[in-house]
N, C-alpha and C positions, 0 to 999 in steps of 0.2 A: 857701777858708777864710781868716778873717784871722787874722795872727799879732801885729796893733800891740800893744805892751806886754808880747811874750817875756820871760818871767825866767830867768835861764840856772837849769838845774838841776845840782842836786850829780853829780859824775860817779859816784860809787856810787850812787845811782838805774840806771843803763842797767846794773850788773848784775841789778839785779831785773827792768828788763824784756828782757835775755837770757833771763833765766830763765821769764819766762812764752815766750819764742815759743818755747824749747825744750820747754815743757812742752805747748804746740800748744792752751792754753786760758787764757782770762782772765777775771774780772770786774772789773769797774774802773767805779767810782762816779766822776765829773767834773766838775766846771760848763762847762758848752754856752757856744755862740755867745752866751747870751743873759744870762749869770752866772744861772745856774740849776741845781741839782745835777740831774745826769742818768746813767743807767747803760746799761753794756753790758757784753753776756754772747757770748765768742765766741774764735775763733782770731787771734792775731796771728801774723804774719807776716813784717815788716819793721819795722823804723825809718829813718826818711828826711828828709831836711831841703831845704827849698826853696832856702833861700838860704845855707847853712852857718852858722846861727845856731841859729834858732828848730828843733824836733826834733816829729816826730807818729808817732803808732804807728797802723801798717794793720793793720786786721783783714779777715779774709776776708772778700768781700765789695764793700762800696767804702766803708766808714766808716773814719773817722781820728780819733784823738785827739790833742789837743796837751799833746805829756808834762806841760809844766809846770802844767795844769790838773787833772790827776788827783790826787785824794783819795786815794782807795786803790786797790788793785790785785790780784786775789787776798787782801784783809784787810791789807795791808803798806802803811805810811803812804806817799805819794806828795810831792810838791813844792807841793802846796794843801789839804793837810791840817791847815797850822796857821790857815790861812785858814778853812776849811771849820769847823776849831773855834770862831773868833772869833765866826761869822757863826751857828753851831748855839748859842752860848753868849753871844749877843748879850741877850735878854730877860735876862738873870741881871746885868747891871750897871747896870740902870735901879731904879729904887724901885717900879716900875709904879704910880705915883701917890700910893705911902706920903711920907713925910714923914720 
C-alpha cells in the first residue's frame, strides 16, 4: 500500500473508529490507490501503522483503509470529507460556459 502524502488526522477521528471496531461493523466510502471514491462494507478489526506515522484500518479479511482517506464512516465525516466535498461540488464553481 502507498502511504506518500499522509496527512496526520485529528486524534478525535480514532475515537470513532474505536467505535466502529467495537461495534464489529463498518461502511466507509474512501478514495482508493487511485483517487477515486471507493466503498466498503465489513468488520474492522485493528488499526495499525507501518511506520508510526501514517495509520490504516483492517478489516476482516485482508483489505486496509488509510484512515486519512476516508470520507465517511458509518455516515460520520472522516479526514477527506472536506476533500470529497470540494471534488463532489467542483462543477458548481465554473459558469459551465455561461458568461
Amino acid at each position: 500500500m502507498d502511504n506518500d502524502g499522509y496527512l496526520p488526522v485529528d486524534p478525535d477521528f480514532f475515537k470513532i473508529l474505536d467505535d466502529a471496531i467495537e461495534k464489529d461493523h463498518a461502511r466507509i466510502h474512501f478514495f482508493n490507490e487511485s483517487n477515486e471514491v471507493d466503498f466498503v462494507k465489513g468488520s474492522p478489526i485493528k488499526l495499525w501503522t507501518p511506520d508510526d506515522f501514517s495509520w490504516f484500518l483492517k478489516l476482516l479479511g485482508d483489505k486496509s483503509v488509510r484512515i486519512d482517506r476516508i470520507i465517511t464512516i458509518n455516515g460520520r465525516p472522516g479526514p477527506a470529507y472536506d476533500e470529497y466535498d470540494r471534488f463532489a461540488l467542483e462543477c458548481l464553481t465554473c459558469m459551465g460556459g455561461m458568461d
